[in-house]
N, C-alpha and C positions, 0 to 999 in steps of 0.2 A: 641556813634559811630561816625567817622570821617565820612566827604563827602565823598562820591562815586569818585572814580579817572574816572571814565566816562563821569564825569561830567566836569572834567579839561582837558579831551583831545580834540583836533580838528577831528569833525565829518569824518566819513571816507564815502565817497559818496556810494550809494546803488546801482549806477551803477558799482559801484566798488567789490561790497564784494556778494559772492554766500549765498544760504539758509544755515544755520547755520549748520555744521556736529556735532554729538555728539561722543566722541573718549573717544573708552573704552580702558582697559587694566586687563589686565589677570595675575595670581599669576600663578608662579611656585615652585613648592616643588622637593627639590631635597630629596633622601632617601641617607644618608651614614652610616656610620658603627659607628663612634664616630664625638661627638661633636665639632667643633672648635671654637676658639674664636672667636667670632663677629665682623667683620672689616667694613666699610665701604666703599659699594661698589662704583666705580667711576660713574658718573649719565648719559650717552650717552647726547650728546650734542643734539639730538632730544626732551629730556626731556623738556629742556632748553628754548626751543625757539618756537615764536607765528608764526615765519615765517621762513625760511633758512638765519640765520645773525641779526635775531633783536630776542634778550631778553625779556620773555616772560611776559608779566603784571598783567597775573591769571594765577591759578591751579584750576583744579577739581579733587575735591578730594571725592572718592569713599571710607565709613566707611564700615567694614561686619556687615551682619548682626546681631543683639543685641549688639552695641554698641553703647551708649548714644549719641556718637558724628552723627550718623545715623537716627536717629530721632528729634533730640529735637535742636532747632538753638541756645539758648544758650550752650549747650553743645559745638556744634561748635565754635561759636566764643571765647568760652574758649580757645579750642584747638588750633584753628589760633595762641592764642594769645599768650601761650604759647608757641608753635612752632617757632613763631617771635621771642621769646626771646630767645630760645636757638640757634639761627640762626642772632642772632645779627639786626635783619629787624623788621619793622614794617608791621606787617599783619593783614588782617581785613574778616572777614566770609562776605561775600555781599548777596546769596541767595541761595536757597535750588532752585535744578534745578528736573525736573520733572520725573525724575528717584531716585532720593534721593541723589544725590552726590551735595556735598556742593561747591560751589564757592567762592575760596579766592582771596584775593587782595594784592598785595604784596609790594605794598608802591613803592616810588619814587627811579627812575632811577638805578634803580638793574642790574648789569653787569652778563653776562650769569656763572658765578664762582657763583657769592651770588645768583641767584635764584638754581643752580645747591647745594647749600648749602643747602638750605627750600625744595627741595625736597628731599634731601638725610636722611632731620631730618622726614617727610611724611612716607616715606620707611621701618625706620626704626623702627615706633607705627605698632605691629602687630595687631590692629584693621583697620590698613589700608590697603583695600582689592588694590588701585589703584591710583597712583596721575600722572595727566598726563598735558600739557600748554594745557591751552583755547587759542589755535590758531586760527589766522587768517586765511580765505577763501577769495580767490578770485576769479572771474570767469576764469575759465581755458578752453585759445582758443589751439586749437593746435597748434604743433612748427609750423613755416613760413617756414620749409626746404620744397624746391617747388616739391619733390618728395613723400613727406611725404605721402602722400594719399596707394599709394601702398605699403607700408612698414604692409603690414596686418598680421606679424608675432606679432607684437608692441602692437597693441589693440583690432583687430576682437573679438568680443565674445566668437569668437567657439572655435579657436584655437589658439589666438594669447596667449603671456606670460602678459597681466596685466601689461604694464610696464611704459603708465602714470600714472598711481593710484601713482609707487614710486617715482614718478618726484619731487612729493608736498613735500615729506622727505628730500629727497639727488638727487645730479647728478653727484656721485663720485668724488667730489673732493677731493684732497689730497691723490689720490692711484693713482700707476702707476701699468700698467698690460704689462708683458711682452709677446707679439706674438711672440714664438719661432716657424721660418714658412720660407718661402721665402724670409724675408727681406720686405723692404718699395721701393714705389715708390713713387713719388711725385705727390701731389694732395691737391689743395685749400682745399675741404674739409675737409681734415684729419692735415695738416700744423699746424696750431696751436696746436692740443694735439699729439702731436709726442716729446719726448726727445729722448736723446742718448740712442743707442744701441750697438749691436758690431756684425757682420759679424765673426762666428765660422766655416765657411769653409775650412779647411786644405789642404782639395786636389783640384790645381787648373783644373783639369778636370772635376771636379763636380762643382766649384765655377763661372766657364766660365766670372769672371771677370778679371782674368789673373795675379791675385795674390793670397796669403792666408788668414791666419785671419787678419783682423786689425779692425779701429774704422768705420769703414764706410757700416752700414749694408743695404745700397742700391742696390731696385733687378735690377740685368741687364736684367732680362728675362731667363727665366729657359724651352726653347724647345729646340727640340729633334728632329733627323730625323728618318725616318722608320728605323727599326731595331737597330740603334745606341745603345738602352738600353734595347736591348736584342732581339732574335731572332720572330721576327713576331709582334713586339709590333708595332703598326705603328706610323706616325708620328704625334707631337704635338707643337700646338703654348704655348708660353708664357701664362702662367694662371696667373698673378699676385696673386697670391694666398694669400700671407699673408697681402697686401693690402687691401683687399675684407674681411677677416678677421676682420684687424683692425677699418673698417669703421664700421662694425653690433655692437664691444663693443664701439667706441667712436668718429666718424663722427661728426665733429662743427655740433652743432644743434640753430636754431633760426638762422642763416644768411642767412634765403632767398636763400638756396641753396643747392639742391642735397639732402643728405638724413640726418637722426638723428640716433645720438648716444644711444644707449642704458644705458652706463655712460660717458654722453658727457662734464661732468664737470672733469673725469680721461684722464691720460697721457698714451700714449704709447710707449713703449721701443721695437724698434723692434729688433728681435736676428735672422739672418739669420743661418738657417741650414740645408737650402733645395735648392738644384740647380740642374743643368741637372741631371735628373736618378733620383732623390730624395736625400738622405744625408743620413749619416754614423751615428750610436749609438753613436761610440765616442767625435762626434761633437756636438749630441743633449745632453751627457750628462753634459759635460763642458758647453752648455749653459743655463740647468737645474741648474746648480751650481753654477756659474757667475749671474745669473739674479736674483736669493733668497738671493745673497749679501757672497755667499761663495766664496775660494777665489779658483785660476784655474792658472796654474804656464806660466810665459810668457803672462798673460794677464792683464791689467791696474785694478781695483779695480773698484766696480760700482759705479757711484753715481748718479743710478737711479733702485737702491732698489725695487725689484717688491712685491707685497703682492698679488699678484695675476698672474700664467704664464698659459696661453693657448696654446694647444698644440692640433691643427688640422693637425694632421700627425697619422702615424701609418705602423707595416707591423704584418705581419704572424707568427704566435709563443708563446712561451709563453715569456709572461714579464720576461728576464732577472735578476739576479741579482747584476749587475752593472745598467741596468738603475734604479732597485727599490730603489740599494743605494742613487743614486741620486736624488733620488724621496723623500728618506724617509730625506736626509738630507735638502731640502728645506724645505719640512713640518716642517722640527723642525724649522725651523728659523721663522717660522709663517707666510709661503708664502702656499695658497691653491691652489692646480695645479688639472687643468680642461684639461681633456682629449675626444679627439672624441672615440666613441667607434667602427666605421669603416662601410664602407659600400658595406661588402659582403653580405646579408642577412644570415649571418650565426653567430652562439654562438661567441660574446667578449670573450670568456674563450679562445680561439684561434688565439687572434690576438691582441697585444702590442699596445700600451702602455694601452689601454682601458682596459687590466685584470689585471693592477697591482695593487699592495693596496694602500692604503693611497693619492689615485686620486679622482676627480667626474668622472665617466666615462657617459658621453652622447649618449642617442641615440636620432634619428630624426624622430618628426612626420612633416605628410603634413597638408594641408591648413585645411583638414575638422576634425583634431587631432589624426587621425590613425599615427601608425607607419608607418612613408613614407617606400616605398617597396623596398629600397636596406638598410635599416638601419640595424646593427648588432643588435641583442638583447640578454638576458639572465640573468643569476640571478645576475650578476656581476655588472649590469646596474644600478647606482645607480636613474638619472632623464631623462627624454627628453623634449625636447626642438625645436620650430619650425626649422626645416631644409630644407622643398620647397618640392615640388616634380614636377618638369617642365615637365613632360609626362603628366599630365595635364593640361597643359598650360602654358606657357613661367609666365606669371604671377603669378602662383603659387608655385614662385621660390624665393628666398632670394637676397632683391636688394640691392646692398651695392658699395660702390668705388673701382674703376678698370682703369685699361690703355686701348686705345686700340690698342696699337702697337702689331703686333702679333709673334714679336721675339724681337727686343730691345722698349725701353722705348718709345712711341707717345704721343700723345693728353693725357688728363685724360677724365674717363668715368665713365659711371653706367653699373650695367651688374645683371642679375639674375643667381644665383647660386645654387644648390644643392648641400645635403651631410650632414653629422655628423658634416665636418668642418663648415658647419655652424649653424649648432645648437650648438656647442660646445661653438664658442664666444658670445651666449645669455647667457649661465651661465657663462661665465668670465663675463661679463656686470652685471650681478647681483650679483655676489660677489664684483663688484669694488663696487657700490653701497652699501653691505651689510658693508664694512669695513669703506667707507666713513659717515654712519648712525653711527657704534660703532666699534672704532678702538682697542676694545679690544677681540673683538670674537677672537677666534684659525678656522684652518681651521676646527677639527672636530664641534667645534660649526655651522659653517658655514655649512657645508656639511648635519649636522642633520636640521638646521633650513630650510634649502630648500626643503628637504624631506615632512617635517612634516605639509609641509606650500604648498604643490603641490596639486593639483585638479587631478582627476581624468580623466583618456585622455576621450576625446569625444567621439574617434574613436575607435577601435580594434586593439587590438597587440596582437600578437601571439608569445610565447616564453620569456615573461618579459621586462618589460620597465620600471622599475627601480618604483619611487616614485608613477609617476603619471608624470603631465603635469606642470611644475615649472611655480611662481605666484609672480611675482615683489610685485606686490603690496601688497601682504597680508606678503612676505617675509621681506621686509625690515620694514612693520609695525612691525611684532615678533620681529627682531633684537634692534628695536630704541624702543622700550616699547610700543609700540601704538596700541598697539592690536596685534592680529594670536599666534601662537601657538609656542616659543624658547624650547622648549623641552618636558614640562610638568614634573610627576613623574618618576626619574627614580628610578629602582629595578636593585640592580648589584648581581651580585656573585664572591668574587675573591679567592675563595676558588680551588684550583691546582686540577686537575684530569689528571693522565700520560693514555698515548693512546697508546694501543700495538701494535706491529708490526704485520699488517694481521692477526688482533685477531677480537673476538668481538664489539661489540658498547659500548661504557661509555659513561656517564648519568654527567651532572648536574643541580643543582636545584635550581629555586628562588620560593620562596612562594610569589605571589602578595595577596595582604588586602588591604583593604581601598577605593578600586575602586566601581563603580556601575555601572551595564549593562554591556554591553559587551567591549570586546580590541575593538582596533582603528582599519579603513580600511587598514592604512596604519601603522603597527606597528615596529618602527626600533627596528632590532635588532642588538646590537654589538657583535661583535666577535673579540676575541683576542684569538689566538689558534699559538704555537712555533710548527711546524714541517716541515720537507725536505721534498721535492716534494710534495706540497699540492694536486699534482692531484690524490695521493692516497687516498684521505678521502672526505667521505660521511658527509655533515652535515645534520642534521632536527633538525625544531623547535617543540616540543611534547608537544601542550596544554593543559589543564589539564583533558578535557575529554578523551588523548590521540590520538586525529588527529595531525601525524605529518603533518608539511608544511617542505617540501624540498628545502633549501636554498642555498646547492653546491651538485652537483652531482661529481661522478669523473670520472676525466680525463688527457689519457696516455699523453696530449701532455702539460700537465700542471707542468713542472719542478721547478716554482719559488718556494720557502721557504714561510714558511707561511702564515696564512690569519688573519688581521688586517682588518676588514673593518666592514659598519654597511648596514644589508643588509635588506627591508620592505616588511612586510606578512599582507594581506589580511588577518585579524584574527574579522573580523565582525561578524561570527558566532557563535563563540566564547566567556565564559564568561569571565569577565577580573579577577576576584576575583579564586585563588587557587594557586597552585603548576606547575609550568611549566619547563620546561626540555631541553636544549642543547643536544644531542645526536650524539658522532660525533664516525666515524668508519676507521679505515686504512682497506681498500682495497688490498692492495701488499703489499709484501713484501719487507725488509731492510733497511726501515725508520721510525723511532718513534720522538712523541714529547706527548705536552699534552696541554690541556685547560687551562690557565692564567686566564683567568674568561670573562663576555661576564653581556649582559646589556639589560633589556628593560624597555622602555621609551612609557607610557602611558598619 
C-alpha cells in the first residue's frame, strides 16, 4: 500500500477547519413498467468537489449491507483498486470509518471530470449503497452584509427556510432568474447580479415611462392618485416592487452591505410588466415566453435565458388558458415558474396565476411559521415560504432592497415588506440554487424535491399550505446527492380511465408492495387528468383502508382545462403497503375527459 496522500499535503490550520461533518446519501428506486438500457448517469458537480471549485481528493464510500466490500478492508481495497482501473486513476482504500463506509484516496491531481468519472464507476456496483467527496469544513461566520442580522426569514429556527446550511453547496451560480414584476431600480446592492432584461409594457398609460416595449426595463415608479385606478381606490406611492423582489432571491451578499441574497452567486433579468394600475395578461404572457428563451414577434431574442421566472403578481379568476399556454410552453423549455398564491385570505383556486398547473404556487407563513393572515391557501398550494407579517411588528416583515423616492426613482433603501410576493422569491432563490447544485433536474423534479424535503410549518394553517415549510438546506442536499430525500419510490399508473359527463366517480388503481409502516406525512401525489373546465371534477385520494383524503373540490369559477399537477396528503395514518385509488368525479354537466394516469412517491 502506497503512502497516505495526507501525508504529502500542506497542513490545513485547525483554526481553520470545523469538527468534522459525516455526509450520508440515500438510494432512490424508481418503479417503471419495463427495463431500459443502462446509461450512465451525469454525476452533479456537488459529487465532485471537497469545496465549491476544488476537486475532490477522497470519497466515502457506503457498501450495503452483506457485501464483502462492507466488512472486510481487504475486500475494499480490492474494490478501490479495481474501480481505479476501470476509471483510468489510481485509487487506494485508506480506512474504515466508524459507521462502516470505507475511505478512498484518489491519487494525484484529479480534475473534477476524472473524479466525476470514479464516482460514476461507485454508482454504478449495486453493492453501493452511497459515494459521496470527504469534503472540507470550515468555520462558517455569517455573511458581513451589515443588515444581515434581521433577515430572520434566512436562519431563525422556528421559522426561517434553512438557507445557510445550502450556502456550503451552491450560491446559484450560473442560473439567471427572471423577475417578471415592476422592473429594476438601481441599487449598489443588487448592480452586480442584474443582466439584461426588457421592459413588456405596451400601453403607455400603464408604462408611465412615456414610451412602449423596448430594452430598458427600468421602474420609473409605478403611483397612482386616488381614484385614478378605479373608483374609491385611494392613493398610492411607488412600491418598487420588483426591486424588493429581486434583492430576497439575489442582493450581493458578503460586501459589508445591506442585505444577502438567498442565491447571491444567480443573475437577475428583470422583465417589467407591471406599472400604474398593475399590467395587462398580454404583456405578462410575452414575458413569460421572452424570458424561457421563446421567441415573441417584434422583440430582440434573449440572451439571458432564465431557468427560473418569478412571478409576485396575481388578480381574480380562474387561470386562463392563454396564460397556462404560456406557462406550459416555458416549463417545457425547462424554465420552473414560481408563483405568489395571493393575499386575500381566501382559496388560490380563485385567483391566477397561483391556480394554474404546472407552477409552484406559494403561500406565506409569519415569523412564528403560521400561515401569515392575509396569505391565500388551499389544496392547490403546493409550499410556503417566509412572507412577514408587519401587524406584528414592522420587524416581522421581509427586509430586502427598495428606493425611497415615493413617486419617481430617489436615494436607494431597505424597507420591510409583506405578502405571497415575498415568499414567492424565497422559492425562486431556492430553485436558483437547486439548478446551480444539478443543472439537470426539470422543473417537476424540482417542484417534487422541495415538497418532499419541507418540514412541517411550526404554526397553524387553516385551509392547506401546500408541502409544509420549504428547507434550503436539506433541499439542495437531496438535489446534489448529499443527503434528504429526491423522490424516493415511485408507483405510477398509466393505464387511461374516460370520466363521464355528470356521471358517477371512476376509480384508479396502483397496488404499493415493498414498503414498511406507514405512507409519508407528506405523500406527493401526481395527477395528470385531460378534461374542460376542471372546476367540474371532484378529485380523492382512497387509501387502502378506504379513507379518502380530498385533494380538489369543485368549482363554478374554475374554467381552466385540465389538471396536471402533484398535490401532498397527510397519509401518516395510513399503511403504506396495498391497493390505492384515484377517484375522480364530473360534477356538471357538457364536459368530459379522463385519467392519463397519476403517481405516488413514497
Amino acid at each position: 500500500m502506497r503512502t497516505s496522500r495526507s501525508l504529502r499535503r500542506k497542513l490545513i490550520s485547525v483554526a481553520a477547519v470545523s469538527a468534522a461533518l459525516l455526509t450520508t446519501g440515500t438510494a432512490s428506486v424508481a418503479v417503471a413498467q419495463e427495463t431500459a438500457p443502462q446509461e450512465t448517469a451525469a454525476v452533479p458537480a456537488a459529487l465532485t468537489e471537497a469545496a465549491p471549485g476544488t476537486p475532490a481528493e477522497r470519497l466515502i464510500v457506503g457498501y450495503k449491507t452483506g457485501a464483502a466490500e462492507a466488512k472486510s478492508n481487504t475486500a475494499a481495497e480490492a474494490d478501490a483498486t479495481a474501480k481505479g482501473k476501470d476509471s483510468g486513476e489510481d485509487l487506494d482504500f485508506q480506512r474504515r470509518l466508524g459507521t462502516g463506509a470505507a475511505l478512498v484516496d484518489l491519487g494525484e491531481d484529479l480534475t473534477k471530470a476524472d473524479v466525476a468519472d470514479v464516482v460514476a464507476e461507485f454508482k454504478a456496483d449495486p453493492q453501493v449503497a452511497y459515494v459521496v467527496p470527504d469534503r472540507l469544513n470550515t468555520r462558517k461566520a455569517d455573511p458581513n452584509d451589515t443588515e444581515y442580522a434581521k433577515q430572520w426569514d434566512l436562519f431563525e429556527s422556528t421559522a426561517g427556510m434553512n438557507v445557510p446550511g445550502a450556502w456550503n453547496t451552491t450560491t446559484g451560480t450560473g442560473v439567471t432568474v427572471a423577475v417578471i414584476d415592476t422592473g429594476y431600480v438601481a441599487h449598489t446592492d443588487l448592480a452586480a447580479n442584474i443582466v439584461g432584461g426588457y421592459d413588456f409594457i405596451a400601453d403607455t398609460a400603464v408604462s408611465v415611462d412615456g414610451n412602449g416595449r423596448d430594452s430598458n426595463p427600468a421602474d420609473p415608479g409605478d403611483w397612482y392618485n386616488a381614484n385614478e385606478c378605479g373608483s374609491g381606490i385611494p392613493a398610492s406611492n411607488s412600491s418598487w416592487h420588483g426591486t424588493h423582489v429581486a434583492g430576497t432571491i439575489a442582493a450581493a451578499t458578503n460586501n459589508s452591505k445591506g442585505v444577502a441574497g438567498i442565491a447571491y452567486g444567480a443573475k437577475i433579468s428583470p422583465v417589467r410588466v407591471l406599472g400604474k394600475c398593475g399590467g395587462y395578461d398580454s404583456d405578462i404572457i410575452d414575458a413569460i415566453t421572452w424570458a424561457s428563451g421563446g421567441t415573441v414577434s417584434g422583440v430582440p431574442a434573449n440572451s439571458n435565458v432564465a431557468k427560473v421566472i418569478n412571478m409576485s403578481l396575481g388578480g381574480s379568476g380562474a387561470c386562463s388558458s392563454a396564460t397556462q399556454s404560456a406557462i406550459n410552453g416555458a416549463v417545457n423549455r425547462g424554465t420552473t415558474v414560481v408563483v405568489a398564491a395571493g393575499n386575500e385570505s381566501d382559496n388560490v383556486a380563485n385567483h391566477n396565476p397561483g391556480n394554474c398547473n404546472n407552477v409552484i404556487s406559494v403561500a406565506a407563513t409569519n415569523r412564528s411559521g403560521a400561515k401569515a393572515s392575509y396569505s391565500n391557501y388551499g389544496s392547490l398550494i403546493d409550499i410556503s415560504a417566509p412572507g412577514g407579517q408587519t401587524s406584528t411588528g414592522t420587524a416581522n416583515g421581509i427586509l430586502s432592497t427598495l428606493n425611497s423616492g415615493t413617486k419617481t426613482p430617489s436615494t436607494e433603501s431597505y424597507a420591510y415588506y409583506q405578502g405571497t410576493s415575498m415568499a414567492t422569491p424565497h422559492i425562486a432563490g431556492l430553485v436558483a440554487l437547486m439548478k446551480s447544485a444539478n443543472s439537470s433536474l426539470t422543473p417537476a423534479q424540482i417542484e417534487t424535491a422541495i415538497k418532499n424535503n419541507a418540514r412541517a410549518l411550526p404554526g397553524a394553517c387553516s385551509g392547506g399550505c401546500g408541502a409544509g415549510l420549504a428547507d434550503a438546506a436539506k433541499t439542495v442536499a437531496a438535489v446534489s446527492g448529499s443527503g434528504g430525500s429526491t423522490g424516493g419510490t415511485t408507483f405510477s399508473s398509466t393505464t387511461a380511465v374516460s370520466i363521464p359527463d355528470n356521471g358517477s366517480a371512476v376509480e384508479s388503481s396502483i397496488a404499493v408492495s415493498g414498503r414498511s409502516g406507514s405512507a409519508p406525512s407528506a405523500l406527493p401525489v401526481g395527477v395528470d387528468i385531460t378534461h374542460t373546465y376542471r372546476g367540474d371534477l371532484v378529485i380523492d385520494l382512497v387509501a387502502p383502508d378506504g379513507t379518502a383524503y380530498r385533494l380538489k373540490a369543485a368549482s363554478s369559477s374554475d374554467s381552466a382545462d385540465n389538471v396536471s399537477t402533484t398535490y401532498t396528503v397527510n397519509a401518516s395514518s395510513e399503511t403504506a403497503n396495498g391497493t390505492w385509488k384515484l377517484r375522480v368525479q364530473d360534477t356538471a354537466a357538457q364536459d368530459t375527459g379522463r385519467i392519463n394516469g397519476w403517481t405516488l412517491t413514497f
